[in-house]
C-alpha positions in Angstrom: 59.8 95.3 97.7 63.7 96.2 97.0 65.2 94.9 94.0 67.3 92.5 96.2 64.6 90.7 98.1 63.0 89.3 94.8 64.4 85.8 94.9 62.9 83.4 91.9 65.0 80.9 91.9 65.9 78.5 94.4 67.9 74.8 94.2 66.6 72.6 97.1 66.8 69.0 98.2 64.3 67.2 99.8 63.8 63.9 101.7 60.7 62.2 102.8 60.5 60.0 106.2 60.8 55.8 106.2 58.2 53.6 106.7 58.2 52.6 110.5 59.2 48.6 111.1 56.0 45.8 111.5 56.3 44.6 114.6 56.9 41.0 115.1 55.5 40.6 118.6 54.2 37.5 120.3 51.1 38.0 122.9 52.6 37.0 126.4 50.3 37.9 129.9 50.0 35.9 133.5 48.6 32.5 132.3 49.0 33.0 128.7 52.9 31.7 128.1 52.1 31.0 124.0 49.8 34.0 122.8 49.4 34.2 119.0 50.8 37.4 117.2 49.8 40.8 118.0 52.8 42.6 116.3 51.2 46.4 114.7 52.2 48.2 111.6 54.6 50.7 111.3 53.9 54.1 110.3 54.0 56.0 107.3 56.9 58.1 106.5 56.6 61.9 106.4 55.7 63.7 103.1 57.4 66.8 101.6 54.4 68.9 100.5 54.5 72.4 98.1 51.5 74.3 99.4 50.4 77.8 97.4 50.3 80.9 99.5 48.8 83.9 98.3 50.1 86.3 101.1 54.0 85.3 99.3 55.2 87.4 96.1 58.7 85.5 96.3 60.9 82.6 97.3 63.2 84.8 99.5 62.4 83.3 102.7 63.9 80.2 101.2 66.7 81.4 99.9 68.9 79.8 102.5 67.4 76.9 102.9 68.8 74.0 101.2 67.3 70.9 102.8 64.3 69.9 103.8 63.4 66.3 105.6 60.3 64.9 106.9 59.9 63.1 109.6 60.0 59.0 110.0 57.1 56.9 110.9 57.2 55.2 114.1 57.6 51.2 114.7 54.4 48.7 115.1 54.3 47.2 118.6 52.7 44.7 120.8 48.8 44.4 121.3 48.9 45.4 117.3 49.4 48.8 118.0 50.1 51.1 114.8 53.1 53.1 114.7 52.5 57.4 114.5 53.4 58.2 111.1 55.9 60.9 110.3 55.5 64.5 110.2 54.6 66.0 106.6 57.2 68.8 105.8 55.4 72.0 104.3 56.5 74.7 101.9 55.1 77.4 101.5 55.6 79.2 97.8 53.9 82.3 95.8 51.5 81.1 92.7 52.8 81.0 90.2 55.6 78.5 91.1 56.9 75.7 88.5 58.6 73.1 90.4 60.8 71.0 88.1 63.3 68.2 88.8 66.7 69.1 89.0 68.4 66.0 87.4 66.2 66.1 84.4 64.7 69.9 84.3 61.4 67.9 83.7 58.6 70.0 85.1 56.9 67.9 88.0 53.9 70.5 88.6 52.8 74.1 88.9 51.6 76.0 91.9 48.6 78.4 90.9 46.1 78.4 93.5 46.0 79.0 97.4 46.2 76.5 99.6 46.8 73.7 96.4 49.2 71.0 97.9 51.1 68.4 96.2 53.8 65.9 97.5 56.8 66.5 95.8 58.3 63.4 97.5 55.8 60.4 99.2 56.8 59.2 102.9 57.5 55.3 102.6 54.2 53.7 104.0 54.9 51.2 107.2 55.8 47.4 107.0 52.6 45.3 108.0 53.5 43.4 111.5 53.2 39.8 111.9 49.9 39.6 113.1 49.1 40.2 109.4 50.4 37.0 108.7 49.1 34.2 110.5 47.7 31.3 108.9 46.0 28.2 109.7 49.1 26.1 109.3 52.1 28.9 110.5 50.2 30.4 113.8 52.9 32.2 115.1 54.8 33.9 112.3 57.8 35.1 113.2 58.5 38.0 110.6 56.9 41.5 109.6 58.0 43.8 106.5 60.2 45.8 106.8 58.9 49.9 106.5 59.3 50.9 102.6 62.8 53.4 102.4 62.1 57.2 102.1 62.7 59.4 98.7 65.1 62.1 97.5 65.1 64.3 95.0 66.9 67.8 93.7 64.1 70.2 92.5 64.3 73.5 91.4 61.7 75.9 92.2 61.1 79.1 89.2 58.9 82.0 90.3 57.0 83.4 87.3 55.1 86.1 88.0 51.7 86.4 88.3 50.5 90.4 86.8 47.6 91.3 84.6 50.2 93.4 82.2 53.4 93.1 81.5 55.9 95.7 80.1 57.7 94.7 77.0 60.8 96.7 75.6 64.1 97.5 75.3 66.4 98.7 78.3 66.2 102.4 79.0 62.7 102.5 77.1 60.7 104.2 80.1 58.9 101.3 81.9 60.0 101.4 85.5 59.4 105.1 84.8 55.5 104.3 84.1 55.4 101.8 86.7 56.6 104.4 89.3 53.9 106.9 87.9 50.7 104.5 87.1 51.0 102.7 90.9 52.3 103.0 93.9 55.9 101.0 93.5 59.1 102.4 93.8 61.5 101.0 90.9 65.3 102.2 90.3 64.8 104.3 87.6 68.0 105.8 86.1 69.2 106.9 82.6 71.1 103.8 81.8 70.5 100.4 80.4 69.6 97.6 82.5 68.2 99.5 85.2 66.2 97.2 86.2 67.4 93.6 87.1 64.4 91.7 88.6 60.9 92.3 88.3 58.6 94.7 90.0 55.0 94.6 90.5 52.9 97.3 91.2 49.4 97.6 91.6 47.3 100.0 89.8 44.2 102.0 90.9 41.5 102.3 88.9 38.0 104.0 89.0 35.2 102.9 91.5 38.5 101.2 94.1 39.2 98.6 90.9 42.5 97.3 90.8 44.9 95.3 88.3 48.3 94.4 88.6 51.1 95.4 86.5 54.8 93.8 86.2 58.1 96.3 85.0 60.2 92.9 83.1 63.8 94.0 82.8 64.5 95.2 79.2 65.0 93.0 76.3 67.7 92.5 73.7 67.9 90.7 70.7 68.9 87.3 71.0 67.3 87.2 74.4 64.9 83.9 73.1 68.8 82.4 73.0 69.9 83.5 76.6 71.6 87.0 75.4 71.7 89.7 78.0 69.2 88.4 80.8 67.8 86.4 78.5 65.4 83.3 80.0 65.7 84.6 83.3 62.9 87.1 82.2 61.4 85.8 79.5 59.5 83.3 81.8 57.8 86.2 84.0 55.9 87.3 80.6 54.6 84.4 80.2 51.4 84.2 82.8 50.5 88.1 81.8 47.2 88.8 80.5 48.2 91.9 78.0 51.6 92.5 77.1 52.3 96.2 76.7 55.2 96.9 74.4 56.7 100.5 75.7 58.7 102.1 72.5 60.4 105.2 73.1 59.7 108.5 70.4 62.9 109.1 70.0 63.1 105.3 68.3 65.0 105.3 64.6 62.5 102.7 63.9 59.5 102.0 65.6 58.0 99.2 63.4 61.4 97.4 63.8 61.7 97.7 67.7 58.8 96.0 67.8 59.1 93.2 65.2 62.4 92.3 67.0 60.5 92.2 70.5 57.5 90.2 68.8 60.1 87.6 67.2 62.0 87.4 70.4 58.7 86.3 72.2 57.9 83.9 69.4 61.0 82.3 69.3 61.0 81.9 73.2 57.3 80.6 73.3 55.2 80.8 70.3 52.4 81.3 72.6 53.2 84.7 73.4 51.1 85.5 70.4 47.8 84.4 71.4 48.2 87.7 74.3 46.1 90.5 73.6 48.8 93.2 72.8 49.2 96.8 73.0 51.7 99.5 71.7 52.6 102.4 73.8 54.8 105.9 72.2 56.5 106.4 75.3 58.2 110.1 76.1 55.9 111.6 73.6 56.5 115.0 75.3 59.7 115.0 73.5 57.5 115.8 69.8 55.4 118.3 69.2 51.8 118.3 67.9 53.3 118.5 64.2 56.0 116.2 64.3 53.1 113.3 66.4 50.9 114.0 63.6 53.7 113.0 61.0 54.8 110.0 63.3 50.6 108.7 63.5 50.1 108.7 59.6 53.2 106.8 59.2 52.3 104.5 62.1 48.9 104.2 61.1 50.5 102.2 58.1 53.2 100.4 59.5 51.4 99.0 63.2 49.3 96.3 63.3 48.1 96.7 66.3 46.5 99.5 68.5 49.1 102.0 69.6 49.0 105.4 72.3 51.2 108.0 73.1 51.9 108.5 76.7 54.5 110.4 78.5 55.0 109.4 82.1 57.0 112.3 83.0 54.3 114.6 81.6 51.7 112.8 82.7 50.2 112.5 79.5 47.5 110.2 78.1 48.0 107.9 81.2 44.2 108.1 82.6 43.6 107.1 78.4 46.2 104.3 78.7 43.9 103.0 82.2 41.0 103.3 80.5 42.5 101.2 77.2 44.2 98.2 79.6 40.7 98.0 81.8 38.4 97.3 78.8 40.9 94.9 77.5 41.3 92.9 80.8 37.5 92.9 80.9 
């Protein structure tokens, strides 16, 4: 998928269908002049429903489309005929879609299975006709209720990826590099910052026809927990990964650092970033040689607190290792 057609955010406004009139009809046939009442309901009003689709990886398809309105239900009518109801209005989103309201940026529900539906805004339900009414003292009531007004509502919709492992780490660090070299995506890869934009996911093959999937997160920058750079608008896609997989460059001044300011970021954007199982990477390792990675691992060996590799994508080294690790901690 181009870096253009991955849409994960999208402003809409939705309306349900009324509530179809009761009917306030009066039975009349040859020889019957003063039938009681035999006015139907009305219908229900037409629902505006999210359903989950597992075939969609992003909201592009409703990019352009701003409005959405369900159908209204039908009238009652004689012989105590119901009215239809209106049609239910469907959309179709990726998992891994947070639908919040747009007025309050409360979050109404997520999206994370296929085929899970939920009304986002409930048809009005049909007035009762007058045949509903009749008593032993008023046998010809000549009123129904009225069919209960539709709903409207502003939502947002946010997209946050679903992948197994996400790359964490500054711009121009290597990871749509490893992306384009462990599966089969295509990123822009170039030697500047920011490369990357929007996410990509790629899916990588491992032994025995085993896949998992893996997300490239465009790089971040300190501050990003307060919007700096790009900020929140990737900082959500991290959250639904399994293992995060912090990509450091060799060539770092500071490795420890780099990733204590990508660890706080996370914190300070969700604190349960933590609780992900975590991995270190020593990306373009082809640039040291076997003294000068011997140095680096004693002094890392000190510093990290975590697992760590050496990989060089270009190279092609330690990637089948780096499979091997991220398998056996997704299982």
């Amino acid at each position: 998928m181009t870096e253009g057609n991955f849409v994960d955010y999208v402003k809409m406004y939705v309306t349900s269908g009324n509530g179809g009139k009761g009917s306030m009809h009066l039975h009349r046939e040859k020889f019957v002049t003063k039938g009681g009442p035999d006015g139907g309901d009305g219908g229900r009003g037409g629902h505006v429903i999210i359903r989950g689709n597992e075939n969609l990886w992003t909201l592009l398809h409703l990019k352009f489309k701003k409005h959405v309105q369900a159908g209204h239900g039908e009238h009652g009518s004689k012989s105590r005929s119901t009215g239809a109801d209106g049609q239910d209005e469907y959309i179709d989103v990726p998992l891994g879609t947070v639908v919040r309201d747009a007025e309050s940026n409360d979050i109404l529900f997520e999206i994370t299975e296929h085929n899970q539906e939920k009304i986002v805004v409930e048809g009005g339900m049909g007035g009762l006709g007058n045949w509903h009414f009749r008593t032993s003292t008023n046998q010809t009531p000549r009123y129904a209720q009225p069919g209960i007004p539709k709903q409207e509502k502003e939502i947002l919709m946010e997209l946050k990826v679903l992948a197994d492992v996400g790359l964490v780490g500054f711009p121009n660090a290597g990871k749509s590099t490893l992306l384009s070299v462990i599966t089969s995506a295509k990123p822009k890869i170039a030697d500047y910052e920011f490369t990357t934009l929007k996410p990509n996911l790629g899916i990588v093959q491992y032994r025995d026809f085993q896949t998992f999937v893996m997300a490239d997160i465009p790089g971040i920058i300190e501050g990003a927990a307060e919007g700096k750079g790009l900020g929140h608008y990737f900082l959500r896609h991290i959250e639904r990964n399994s293992i995060l997989l912090f990509l450091i460059p060799a060539d770092a001044k500071d490795i420890k650092k780099q990733y204590d300011i990508l660890l706080d970021e996370l914190r300070r954007y969700n604190p349960e970033m933590l609780d992900k199982d975590r991995l270190i990477a020593i990306s373009k390792c082809d640039m040291l040689d076997d003294e000068l990675k011997a140095e680096l691992k004693v002094e890392l060996d000190k510093e990290l607190p975590i697992d760590y590799m050496f990989i060089s994508s270009v190279a092609q080294q330690g990637i089948t290792e780096l499979k091997d690790k991220l398998w056996k901690m997704l299982n």
